[in-house]
N, C-alpha and C positions, 0 to 999 in steps of 0.2 A: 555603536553598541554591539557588542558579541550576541550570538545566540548559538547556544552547541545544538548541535543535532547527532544524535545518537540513531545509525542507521548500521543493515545489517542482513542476513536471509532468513528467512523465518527458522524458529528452531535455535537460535544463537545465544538465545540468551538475554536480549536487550533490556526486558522488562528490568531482571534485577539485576545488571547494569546498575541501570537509568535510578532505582531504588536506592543502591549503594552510594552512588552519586549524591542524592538526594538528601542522606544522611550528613553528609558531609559539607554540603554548599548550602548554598540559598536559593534552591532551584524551582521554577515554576513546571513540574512536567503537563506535555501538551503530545497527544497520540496523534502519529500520523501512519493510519493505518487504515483504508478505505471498509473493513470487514467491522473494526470497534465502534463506530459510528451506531449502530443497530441496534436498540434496544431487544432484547434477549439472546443474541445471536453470542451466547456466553462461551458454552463449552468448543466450540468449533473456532473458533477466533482465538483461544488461550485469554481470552481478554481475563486480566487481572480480579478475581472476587472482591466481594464489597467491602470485606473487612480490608483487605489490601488497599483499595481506592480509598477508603475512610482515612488512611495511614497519610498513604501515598496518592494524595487526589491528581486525574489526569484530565484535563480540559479537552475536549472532542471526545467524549468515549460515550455513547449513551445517549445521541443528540437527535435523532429520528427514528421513525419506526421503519419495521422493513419492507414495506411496501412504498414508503417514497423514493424518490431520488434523491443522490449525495454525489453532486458532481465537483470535479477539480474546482472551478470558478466558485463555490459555494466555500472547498477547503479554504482556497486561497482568501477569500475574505472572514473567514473565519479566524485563520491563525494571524493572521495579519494581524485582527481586534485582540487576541490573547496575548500576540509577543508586546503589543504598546501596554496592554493593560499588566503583563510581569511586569516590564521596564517601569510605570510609571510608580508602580509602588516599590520599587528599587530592588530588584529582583532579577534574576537572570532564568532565562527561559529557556527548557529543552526537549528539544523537539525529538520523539524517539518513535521509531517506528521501520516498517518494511514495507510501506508504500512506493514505492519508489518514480512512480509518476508524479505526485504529492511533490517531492523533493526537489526533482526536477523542475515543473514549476514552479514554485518558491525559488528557487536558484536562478534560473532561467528567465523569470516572466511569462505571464499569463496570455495567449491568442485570446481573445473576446470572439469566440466561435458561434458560427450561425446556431440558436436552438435547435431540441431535436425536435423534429418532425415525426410525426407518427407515421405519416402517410409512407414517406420516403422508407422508413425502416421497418414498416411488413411489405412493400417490396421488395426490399434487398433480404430480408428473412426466408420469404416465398420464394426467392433467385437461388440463395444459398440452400434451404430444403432440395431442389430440383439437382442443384450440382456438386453442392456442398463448398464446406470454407476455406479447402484448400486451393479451389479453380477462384472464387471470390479476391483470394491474395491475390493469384496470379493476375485478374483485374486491376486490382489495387497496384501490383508490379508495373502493370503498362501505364499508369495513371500518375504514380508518384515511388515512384521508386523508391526515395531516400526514406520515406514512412513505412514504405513494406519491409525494407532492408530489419525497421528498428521494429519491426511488428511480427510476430509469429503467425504462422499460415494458419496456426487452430484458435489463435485467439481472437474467436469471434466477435467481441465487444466493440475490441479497438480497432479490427478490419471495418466495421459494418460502421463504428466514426469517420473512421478518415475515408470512407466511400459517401458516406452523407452528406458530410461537410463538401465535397468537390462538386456534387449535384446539387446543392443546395445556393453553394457559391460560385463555382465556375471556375473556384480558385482550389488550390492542393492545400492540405492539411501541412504538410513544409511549411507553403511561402505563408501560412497564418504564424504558424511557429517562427520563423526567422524573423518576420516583419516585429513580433512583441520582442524578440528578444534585442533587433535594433532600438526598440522602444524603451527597454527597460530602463530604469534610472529611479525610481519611486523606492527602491528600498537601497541608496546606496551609503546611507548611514547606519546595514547594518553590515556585522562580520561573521559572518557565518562559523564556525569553527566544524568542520567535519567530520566525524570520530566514526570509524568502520570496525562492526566486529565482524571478524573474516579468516578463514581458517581455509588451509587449501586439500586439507585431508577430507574429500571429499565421502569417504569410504566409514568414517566417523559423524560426519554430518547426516548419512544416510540412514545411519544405525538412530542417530537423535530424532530426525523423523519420523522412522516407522514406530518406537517406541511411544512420542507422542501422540501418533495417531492414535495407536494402540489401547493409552491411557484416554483420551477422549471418547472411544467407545467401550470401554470400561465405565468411565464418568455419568454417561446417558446421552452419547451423542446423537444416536438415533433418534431418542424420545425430543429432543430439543429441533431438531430436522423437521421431523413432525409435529409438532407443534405450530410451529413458525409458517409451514409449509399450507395449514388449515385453517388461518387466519386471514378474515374478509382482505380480500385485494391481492393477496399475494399467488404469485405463479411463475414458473418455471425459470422466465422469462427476466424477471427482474435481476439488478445488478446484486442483490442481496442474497438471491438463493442461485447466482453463477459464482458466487465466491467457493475457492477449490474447498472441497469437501463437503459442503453444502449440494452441489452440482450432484455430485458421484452418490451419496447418501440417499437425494433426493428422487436419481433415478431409481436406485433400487426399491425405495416405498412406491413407488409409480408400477414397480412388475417390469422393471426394462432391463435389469442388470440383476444377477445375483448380489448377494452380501456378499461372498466371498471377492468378486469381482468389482464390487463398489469400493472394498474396502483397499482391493490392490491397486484401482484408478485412482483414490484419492490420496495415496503414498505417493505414486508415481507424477502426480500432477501438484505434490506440494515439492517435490524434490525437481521438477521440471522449473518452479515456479522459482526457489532456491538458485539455480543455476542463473536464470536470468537476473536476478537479484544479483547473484554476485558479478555478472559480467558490468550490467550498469554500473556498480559500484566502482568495479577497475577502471570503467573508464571516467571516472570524475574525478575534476581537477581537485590538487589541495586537500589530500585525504590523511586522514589519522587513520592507519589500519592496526588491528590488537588483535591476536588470536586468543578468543576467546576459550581453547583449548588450553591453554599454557596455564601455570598457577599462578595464583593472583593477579591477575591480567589487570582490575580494578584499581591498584596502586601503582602502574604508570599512567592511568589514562585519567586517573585524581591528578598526578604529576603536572599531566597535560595541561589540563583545564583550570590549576590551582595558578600556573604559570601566565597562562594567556590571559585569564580576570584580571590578575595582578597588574598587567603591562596595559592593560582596558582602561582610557585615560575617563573613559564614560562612565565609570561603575564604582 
């Protein structure tokens, strides 16, 4: 059974894509984007308004508050239940978004990784305070190379994981990941179909960034920062308010950053984010890439997808 996925760097366009599409098929759309999960966390995410969602409804978008957790293991049984639930009502399911961990697992297979431990990660928080997250990689480097290699030295989240997980287990964050992906086989009745919006004119991509930042604090991004930010349980710390823009926003209502320097960290750290998006993306096998610059971009990649159903002996 086919399932498209619509993946891409932030800023590209996917939503109306994924809409256009939707007009035209039989599509069940399903967000895979770790930030649309959140209830309120609206203007900062781009996540699609309610009249839009009323239209065009998205399964995962709206599913916790921001003060819980919303880990992979959780996505992955999640969409898992959405793709059988399109499929069963004869439906084709697609999956759009810039997650690209998300993807990856689903692609890949899921490690059933040790929980986290509180203990263990104000440790490793209190280590990194002292020396910071760039010397923490360099640990992470002597530790397990091939995760550091895929992990950025400032990306505190995913450092302060794949350090947990070796203390916890004794094993690397790797050999969890390879051992699931020898494992994998539970979804090999589906077909994934790939579709990449991806432009290399990086210089235009930068221009669509700062512009929508722009437009989000125009919007009230501030006000929805704070908002969020003064709601029982939430702090700093959470995965909800480390999502880019949220972070950089968040420090400047805290007194740690000006606005004008909030607002230039969180361009630079949505076009950082951008970049790794697009490199993951080159490196996946079996891709439909469209520049979503080009005109009508949306009438080959209908082409695509009108092609592949058809030849779908399942659908």
């Amino acid at each position: 059974m086919t399932v498209l996925c619509l993946m891409g760097p932030t800023a590209m366009g996917k939503t109306e894509t994924a809409m256009r599409l939707a007009d035209r098929f039989e599509l069940d759309l399903i967000s895979v984007d770790s930030a649309m999960v959140y209830r309120g966390m609206d203007i900062g995410t781009a996540k699609p308004d309610d009249r839009t969602l009323a239209r065009y409804p998205h399964a995962l978008i709206d599913i916790c508050e921001p003060w819980e957790g919303y880990s992979v293991a959780q996505f992955i049984d999640d969409v898992r239940r959405e793709i059988e639930s399109s499929q069963t009502r004869g439906r084709v399911p697609l999956l759009v978004g810039g997650t690209m961990l998300y993807f990856r697992r689903l692609f890949d297979g899921l490690a059933r990784l040790p929980t986290a431990n509180a203990t263990v990660r104000a440790r490793l928080d209190a280590q990194a305070a002292q020396i910071g997250w760039p010397a923490m990689h360099t640990r992470l480097q002597g530790i397990d190379p091939e995760a550091a290699d895929r992990i950025g030295p400032n990306d505190m989240q995913r450092i302060q994981r794949a350090l947990e997980v070796h203390e916890l287990s004794g094993r690397t964050l790797t050999d969890w990941l390879r051992e699931a992906r020898e494992q994998h086989g539970d979804q090999a009745a589906l077909r994934f179909l790939r579709i990449a919006l991806l432009s290399e004119d990086r210089k235009q991509l930068h221009a669509r960034i700062n512009a929508r930042f722009d437009a989000m604090m125009s919007a009230g991004f501030e006000a929805e920062v704070e908002r969020i930010a003064n709601l029982p349980g939430v702090h700093a710390a959470l995965p909800s308010m480390r999502a880019v823009g949220y972070r950089q926003i968040g420090a400047w209502l805290q007194g740690r950053l000006s606005r004008a320097k909030a607002v230039a960290d969180a361009k630079t750290a949505t076009r950082r984010l951008a970049k790794r998006q697009h490199t993951w993306l080159r490196q996946t096998a079996d891709l439909h890439c469209f520049d979503p610059l080009e005109a009508d971009v949306e009438g080959p990649i209908s082409e695509l997808v009108d092609g592949t159903l058809s030849a779908d002996p399942d659908i």
